[in-house]
C-alpha positions as CSV (number, residue, x, y, z in Angstrom):
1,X,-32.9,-1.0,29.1
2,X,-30.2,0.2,26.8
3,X,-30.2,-2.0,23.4
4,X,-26.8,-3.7,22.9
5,X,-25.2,-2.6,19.3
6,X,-25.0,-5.7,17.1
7,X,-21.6,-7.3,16.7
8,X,-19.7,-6.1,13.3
9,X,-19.2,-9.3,11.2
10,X,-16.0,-9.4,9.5
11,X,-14.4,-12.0,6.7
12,X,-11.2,-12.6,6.2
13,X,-10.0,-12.7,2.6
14,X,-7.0,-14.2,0.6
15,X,-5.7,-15.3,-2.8
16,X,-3.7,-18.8,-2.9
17,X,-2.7,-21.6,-5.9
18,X,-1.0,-24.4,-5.7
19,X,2.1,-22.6,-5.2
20,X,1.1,-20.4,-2.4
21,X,-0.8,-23.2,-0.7
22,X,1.9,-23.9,2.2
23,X,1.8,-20.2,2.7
24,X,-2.1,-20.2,3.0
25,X,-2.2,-23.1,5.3
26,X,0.3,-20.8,7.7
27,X,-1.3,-17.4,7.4
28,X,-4.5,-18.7,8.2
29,X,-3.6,-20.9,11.3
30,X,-1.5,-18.0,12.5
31,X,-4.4,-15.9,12.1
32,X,-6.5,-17.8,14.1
33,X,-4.0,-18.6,16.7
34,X,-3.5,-14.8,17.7
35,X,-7.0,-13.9,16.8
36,X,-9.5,-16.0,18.9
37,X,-12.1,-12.7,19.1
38,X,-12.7,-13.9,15.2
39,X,-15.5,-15.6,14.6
40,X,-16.1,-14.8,10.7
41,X,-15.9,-16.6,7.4
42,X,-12.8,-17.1,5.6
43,X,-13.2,-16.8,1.9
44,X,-10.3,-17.8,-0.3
45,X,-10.4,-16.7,-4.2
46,X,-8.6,-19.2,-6.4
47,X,-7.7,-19.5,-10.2
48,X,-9.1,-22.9,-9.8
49,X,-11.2,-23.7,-7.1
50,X,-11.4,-27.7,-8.4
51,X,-8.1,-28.6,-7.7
52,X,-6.3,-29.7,-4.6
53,X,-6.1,-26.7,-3.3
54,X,-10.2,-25.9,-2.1
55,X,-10.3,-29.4,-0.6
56,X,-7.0,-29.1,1.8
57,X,-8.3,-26.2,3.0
58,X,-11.7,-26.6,3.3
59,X,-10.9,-29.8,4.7
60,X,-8.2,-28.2,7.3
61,X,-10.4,-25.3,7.7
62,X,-14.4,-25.7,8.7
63,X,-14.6,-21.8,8.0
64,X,-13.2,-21.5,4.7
65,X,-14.8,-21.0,1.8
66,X,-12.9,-21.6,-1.8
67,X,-13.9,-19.9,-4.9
68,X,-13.8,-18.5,-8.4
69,X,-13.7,-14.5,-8.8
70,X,-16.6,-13.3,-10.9
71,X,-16.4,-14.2,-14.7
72,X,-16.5,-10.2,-14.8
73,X,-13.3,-9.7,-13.1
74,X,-11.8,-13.2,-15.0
75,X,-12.6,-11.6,-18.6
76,X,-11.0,-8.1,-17.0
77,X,-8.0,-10.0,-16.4
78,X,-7.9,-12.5,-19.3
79,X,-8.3,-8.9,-21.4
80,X,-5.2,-7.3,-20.1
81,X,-3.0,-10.3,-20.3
82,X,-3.5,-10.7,-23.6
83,X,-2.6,-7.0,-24.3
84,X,0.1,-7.8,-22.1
85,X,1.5,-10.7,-21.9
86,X,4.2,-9.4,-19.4
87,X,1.5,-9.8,-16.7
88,X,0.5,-13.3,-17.0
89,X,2.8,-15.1,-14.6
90,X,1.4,-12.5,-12.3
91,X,-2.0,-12.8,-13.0
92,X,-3.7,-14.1,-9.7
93,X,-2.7,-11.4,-8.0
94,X,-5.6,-9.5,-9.8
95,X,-7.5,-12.1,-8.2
96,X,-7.2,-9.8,-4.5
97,X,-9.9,-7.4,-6.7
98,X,-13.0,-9.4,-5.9
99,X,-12.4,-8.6,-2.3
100,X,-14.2,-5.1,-3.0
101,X,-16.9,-7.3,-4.8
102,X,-17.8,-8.7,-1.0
103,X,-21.0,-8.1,0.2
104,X,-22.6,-8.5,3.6
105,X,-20.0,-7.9,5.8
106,X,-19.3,-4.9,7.7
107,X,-15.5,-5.4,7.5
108,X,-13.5,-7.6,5.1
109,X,-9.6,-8.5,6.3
110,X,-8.1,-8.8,2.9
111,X,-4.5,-10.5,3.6
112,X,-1.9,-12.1,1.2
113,X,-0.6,-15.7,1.6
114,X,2.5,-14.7,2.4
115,X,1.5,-13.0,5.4
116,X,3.1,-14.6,8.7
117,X,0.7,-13.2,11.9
118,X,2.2,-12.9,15.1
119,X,-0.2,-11.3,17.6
120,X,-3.8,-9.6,17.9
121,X,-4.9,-6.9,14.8
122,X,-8.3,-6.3,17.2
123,X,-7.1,-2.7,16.9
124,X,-7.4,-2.5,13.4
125,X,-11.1,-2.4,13.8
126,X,-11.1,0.8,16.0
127,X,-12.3,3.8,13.5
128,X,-14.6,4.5,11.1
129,X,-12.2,4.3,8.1
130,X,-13.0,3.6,4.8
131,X,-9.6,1.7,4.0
132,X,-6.5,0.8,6.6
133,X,-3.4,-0.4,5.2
134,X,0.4,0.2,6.0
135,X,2.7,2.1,4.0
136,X,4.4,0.8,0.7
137,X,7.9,0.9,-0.1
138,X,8.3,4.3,-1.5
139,X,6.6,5.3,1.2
140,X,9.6,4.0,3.8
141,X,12.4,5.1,1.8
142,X,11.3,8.8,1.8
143,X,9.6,9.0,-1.6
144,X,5.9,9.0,-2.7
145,X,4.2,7.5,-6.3
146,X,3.3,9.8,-8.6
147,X,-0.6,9.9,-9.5
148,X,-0.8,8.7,-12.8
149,X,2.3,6.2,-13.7
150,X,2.7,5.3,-9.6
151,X,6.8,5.8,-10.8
152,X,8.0,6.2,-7.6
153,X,9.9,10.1,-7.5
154,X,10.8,12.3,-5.1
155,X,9.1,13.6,-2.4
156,X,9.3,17.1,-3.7
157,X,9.6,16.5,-7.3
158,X,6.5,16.2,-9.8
159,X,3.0,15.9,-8.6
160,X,3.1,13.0,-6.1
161,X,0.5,11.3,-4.3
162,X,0.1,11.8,-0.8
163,X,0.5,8.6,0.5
164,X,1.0,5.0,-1.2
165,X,0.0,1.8,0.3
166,X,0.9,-2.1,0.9
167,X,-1.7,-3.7,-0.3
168,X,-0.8,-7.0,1.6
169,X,-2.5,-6.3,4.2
170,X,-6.1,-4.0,4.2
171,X,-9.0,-3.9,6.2
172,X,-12.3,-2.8,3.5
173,X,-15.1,-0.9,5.1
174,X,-18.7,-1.8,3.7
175,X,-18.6,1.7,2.1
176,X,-15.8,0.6,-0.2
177,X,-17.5,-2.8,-1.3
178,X,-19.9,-3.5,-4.2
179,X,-21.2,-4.0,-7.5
180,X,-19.9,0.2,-8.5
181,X,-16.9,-0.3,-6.3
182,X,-15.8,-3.8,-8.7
183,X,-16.9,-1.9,-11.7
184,X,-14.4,0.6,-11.4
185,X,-11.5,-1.9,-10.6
186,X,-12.3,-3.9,-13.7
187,X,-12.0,-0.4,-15.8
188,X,-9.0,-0.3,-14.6
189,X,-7.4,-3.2,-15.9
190,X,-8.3,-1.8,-19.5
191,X,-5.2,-2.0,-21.7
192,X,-5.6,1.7,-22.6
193,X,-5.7,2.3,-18.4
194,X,-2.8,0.6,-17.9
195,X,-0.5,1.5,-20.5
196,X,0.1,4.9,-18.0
197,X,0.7,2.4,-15.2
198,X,5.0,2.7,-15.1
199,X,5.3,0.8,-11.4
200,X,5.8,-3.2,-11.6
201,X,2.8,-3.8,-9.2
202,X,-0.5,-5.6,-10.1
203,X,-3.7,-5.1,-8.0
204,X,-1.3,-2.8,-5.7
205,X,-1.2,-0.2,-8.6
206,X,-5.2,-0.9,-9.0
207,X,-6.0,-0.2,-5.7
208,X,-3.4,2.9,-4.7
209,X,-4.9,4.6,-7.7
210,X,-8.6,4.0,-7.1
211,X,-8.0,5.0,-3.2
212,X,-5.0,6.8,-2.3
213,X,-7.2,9.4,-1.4
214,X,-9.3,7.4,1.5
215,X,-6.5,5.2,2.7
216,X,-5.7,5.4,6.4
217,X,-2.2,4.3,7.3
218,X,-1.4,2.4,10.3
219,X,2.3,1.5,12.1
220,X,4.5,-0.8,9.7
221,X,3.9,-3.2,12.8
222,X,0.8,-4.5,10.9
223,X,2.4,-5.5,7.8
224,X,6.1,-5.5,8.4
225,X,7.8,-6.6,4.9
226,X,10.9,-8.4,5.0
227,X,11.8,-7.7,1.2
228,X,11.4,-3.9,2.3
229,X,12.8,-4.0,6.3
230,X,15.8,-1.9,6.4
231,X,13.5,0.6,4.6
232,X,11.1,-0.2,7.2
233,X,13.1,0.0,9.9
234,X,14.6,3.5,9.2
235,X,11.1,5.1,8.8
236,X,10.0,3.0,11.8
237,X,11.6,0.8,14.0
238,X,9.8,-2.3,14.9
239,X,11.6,-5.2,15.4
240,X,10.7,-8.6,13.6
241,X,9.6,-10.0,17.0
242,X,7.4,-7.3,18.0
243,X,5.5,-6.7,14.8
244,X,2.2,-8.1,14.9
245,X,2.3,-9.3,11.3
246,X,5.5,-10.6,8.6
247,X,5.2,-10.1,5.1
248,X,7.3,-11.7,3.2
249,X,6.8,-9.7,0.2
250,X,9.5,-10.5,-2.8
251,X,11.0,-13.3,-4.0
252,X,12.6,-15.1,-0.6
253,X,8.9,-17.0,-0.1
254,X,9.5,-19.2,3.3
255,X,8.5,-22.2,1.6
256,X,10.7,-21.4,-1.5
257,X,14.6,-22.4,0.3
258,X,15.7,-21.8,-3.5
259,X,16.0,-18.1,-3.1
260,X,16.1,-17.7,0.7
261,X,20.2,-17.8,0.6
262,X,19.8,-14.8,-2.5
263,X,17.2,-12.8,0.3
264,X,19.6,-13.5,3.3
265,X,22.4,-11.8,1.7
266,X,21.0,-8.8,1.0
267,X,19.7,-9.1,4.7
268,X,20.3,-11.4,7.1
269,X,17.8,-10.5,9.2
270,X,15.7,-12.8,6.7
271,X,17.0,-15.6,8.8
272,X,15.6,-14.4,12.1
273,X,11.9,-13.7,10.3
274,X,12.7,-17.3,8.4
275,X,12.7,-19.2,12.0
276,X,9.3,-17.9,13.0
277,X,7.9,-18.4,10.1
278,X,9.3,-22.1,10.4
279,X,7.8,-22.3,13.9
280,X,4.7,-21.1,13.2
281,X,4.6,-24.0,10.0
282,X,5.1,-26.4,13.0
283,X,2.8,-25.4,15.0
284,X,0.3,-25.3,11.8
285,X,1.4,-29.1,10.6
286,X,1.4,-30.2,14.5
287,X,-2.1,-28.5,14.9
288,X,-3.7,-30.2,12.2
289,X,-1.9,-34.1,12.7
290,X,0.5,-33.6,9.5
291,X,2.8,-34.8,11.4
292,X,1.9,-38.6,12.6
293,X,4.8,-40.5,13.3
294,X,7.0,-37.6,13.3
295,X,10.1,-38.7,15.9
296,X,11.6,-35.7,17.7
């Protein structure tokens, strides 16, 4: 009798603080509402694991797991602040880096909070690839990053890379995890490493220059970005409601109503992404008995 292959095990993966928590709380629910084949841990790296934010999810979410990155990747981090101090209201975005640090899992789903999931990512999984992830912005307007500053240039101009990605949204093979694979993101957070670094991205300039070269990309309908859709939508055209996953990369944050007239204007289709988003925060608060007394 033929011996059944053992099931992959997979993680899911995200950054939050008290800021982002709303957004959390959404991306995972969503997640888990479209994805019922997932059966994995769901590990959340935070700045500060003892405030409110571990015990609302942990307590929202049996799966999830809250915690620190390594004192490692902190020090990394904490060293490249000071050197530049530009990067400090930014700095949990490094945090994404101990996702590569994750052992004993076959697949890690690393996804940011801002992430707005809207049907099955199953096929994600098909492949062998060391790295999936969905084109960055240069990427959609034509253009590619060039290999040492990431500037973004012409396609024809300079030495470009090949391909630039989101990093929003990545699925991490096993091959691309570990203690060598986290030692080489850290040395690139040195000062003297990043003073070449010309693009405003954080762990998205770490990552597309550590593996631009083993990065599969996959249809924008995985990690549509709303700061980036008319782009998007001219390199391919998937409409808001058919895209598996919204990101709403940039400043228009769903849960920030501040900025979303700003984000609107320069798109109105904002408003369309805005009122799933706002549906899917329902269904989240409604889910989990937030609402208690609520009167329709």
């Amino acid at each position: 009798m033929p011996q059944r292959c053992a099931k992959p095990s997979i993680a899911l993966a995200t950054v939050t603080s008290p800021s982002f928590l709303v957004g959390t709380q959404v991306m995972i629910h969503s997640f888990l509402a479209h994805n019922r084949w997932f059966d994995g841990d769901i590990i959340v790296f935070c700045a500060d694991p003892d405030d409110r934010v571990a015990p609302t999810l942990e307590a929202q979410f049996p799966r999830v797991s809250c915690r620190r990155a390594s004192a490692e990747l902190d020090a990394a981090i904490d060293h490249l602040v000071a050197a530049r101090p530009d990067l400090a209201t930014r700095r949990d975005r490094f945090l994404s880096l101990e996702s590569f640090a994750l052992t004993g899992y076959d697949k890690v789903l690393f996804c940011d909070s801002d992430l707005l999931f809207q049907g099955d990512v199953a096929g994600l999984l098909d492949g062998e690839t060391r790295l999936v992830a969905c084109p960055d912005g240069a990427m959609l307007r034509g253009n590619r990053r060039d290999r040492m500053t990431l500037e973004e240039i012409a396609a024809d101009d300079g030495d470009p890379l090949a391909t630039s990605f989101n990093a929003g949204l990545m699925l991490i093979d096993a091959a691309l995890r570990g203690p060598a694979i986290a030692e080489a993101l850290r040395a690139r957070l040195a000062p003297t490493a990043w003073q070449a670094v010309l693009s405003q991205h954080t762990d998205q300039a770490v990552l597309n220059l550590e593996f631009h070269e083993c990065v599969t990309l996959v249809s924008t309908a995985y990690n549509l970005m709303i700061g980036h859709r008319i782009d998007s939508h001219a390199s391919e055209p998937v409409r808001l409601s058919e895209a598996k996953v919204l990101h709403f990369n940039g400043q228009a944050k769903p849960w920030r109503m501040d900025r979303q007239l700003a984000g609107a204007s320069r798109d109105a289709a904002l408003i369309e992404a805005l009122r799933y988003w706002y549906d899917a925060y329902l269904a989240m608060l409604t889910a989990h008995h937030f609402n208690q007394g609520r009167t329709a």
